[in-house]
N, C-alpha and C positions, 0 to 999 in steps of 0.2 A: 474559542476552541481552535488546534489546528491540525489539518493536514499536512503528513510529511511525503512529500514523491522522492523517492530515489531510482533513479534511472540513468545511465551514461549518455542518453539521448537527449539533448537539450530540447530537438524540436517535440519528444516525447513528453519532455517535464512540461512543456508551455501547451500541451493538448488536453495533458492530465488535470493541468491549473482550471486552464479555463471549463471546463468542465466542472467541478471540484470548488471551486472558489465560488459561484453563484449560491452554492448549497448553502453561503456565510462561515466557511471556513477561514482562516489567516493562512495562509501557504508557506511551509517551509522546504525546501529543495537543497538535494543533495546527488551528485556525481556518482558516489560509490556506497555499499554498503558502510562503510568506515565514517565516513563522512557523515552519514545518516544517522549511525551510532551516535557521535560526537552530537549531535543535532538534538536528537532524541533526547541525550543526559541532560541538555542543558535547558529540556520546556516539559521531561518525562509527564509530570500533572496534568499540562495541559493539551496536551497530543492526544487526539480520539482516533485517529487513522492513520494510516501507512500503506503507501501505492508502494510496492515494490517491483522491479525489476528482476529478473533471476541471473540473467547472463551478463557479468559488470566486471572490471578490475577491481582488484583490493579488496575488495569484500562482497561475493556474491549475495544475491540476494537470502537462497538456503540460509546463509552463515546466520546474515545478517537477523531471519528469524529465528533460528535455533538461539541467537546473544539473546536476542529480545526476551523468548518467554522464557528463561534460564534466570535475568534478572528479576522476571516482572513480578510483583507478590502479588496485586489482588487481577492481573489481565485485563482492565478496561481498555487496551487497547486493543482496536479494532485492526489485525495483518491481512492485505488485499495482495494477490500475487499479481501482477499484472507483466505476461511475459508471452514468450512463441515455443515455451517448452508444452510439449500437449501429449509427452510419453504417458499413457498411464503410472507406469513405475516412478515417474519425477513426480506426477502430481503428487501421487499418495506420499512420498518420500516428502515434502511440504505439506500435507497435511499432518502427517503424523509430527512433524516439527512446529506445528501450530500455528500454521496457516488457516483464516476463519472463511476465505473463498478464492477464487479467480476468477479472472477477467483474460483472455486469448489473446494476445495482439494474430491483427489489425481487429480493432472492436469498434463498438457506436458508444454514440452519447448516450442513449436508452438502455443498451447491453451493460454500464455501469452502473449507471443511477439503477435498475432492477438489482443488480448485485449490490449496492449499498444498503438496499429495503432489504433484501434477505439477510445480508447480517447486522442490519439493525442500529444504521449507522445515526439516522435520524428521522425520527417521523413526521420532520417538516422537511420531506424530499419534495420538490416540484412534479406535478405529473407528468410522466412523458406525452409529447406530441405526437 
């Protein structure tokens, strides 16, 4: 199964990884939402997550979940917002776009792994320390 992070942050994608990768996910990384699209079409079956970013070039992250559940017919995947947008009006405007949580930047390694267990990413999460 994999994980997709899209993030314009490299040292972001490599925090999310290593976080994220322990769980026994295969990692796939992308720059932009576009990118991530492109990523997404070409493993759609096997993708059970998406760390998104919000504020990116080419394809913000909103866009990039409003493509998502527009395509998706039955939604096994799992959309995680991971960003420094904390307007209530932006949240809800990603949830109503079908966003299933968020995560605040700057976050912990605990403050994810709880938000994977609440949307139910896997129930062979590690417990936190």
């Amino acid at each position: 199964m994999y994980a997709l992070i899209i993030d314009d942050s490299r040292a972001m994608r490599k925090i999310l990884r290593q976080i994220v990768e322990p769980l026994g996910f295969q990692i796939l990384e992308a720059g932009h939402g576009q990118e991530g699209l492109e990523l997404l079409n070409e493993r759609r079956s096997e993708v059970e997550l998406c760390l998104v970013d919000w504020n990116m070039p080419v394809m913000n992250g909103l866009e990039f979940v409003k493509t998502v559940r527009k395509q998706e017919q039955e939604g096994h995947i799992k959309l995680m917002m991971v960003t420094t947008e904390t307007e209530p009006a932006q949240m809800a405007r990603a949830l109503m776009a079908g966003v299933d949580e968020f995560v605040m930047k700057p976050f912990t390694r605990d403050i994810l792994l709880e938000k994977l267990r609440l949307i139910g990413v896997s129930m062979q999460l590690p417990v936190a320390n």
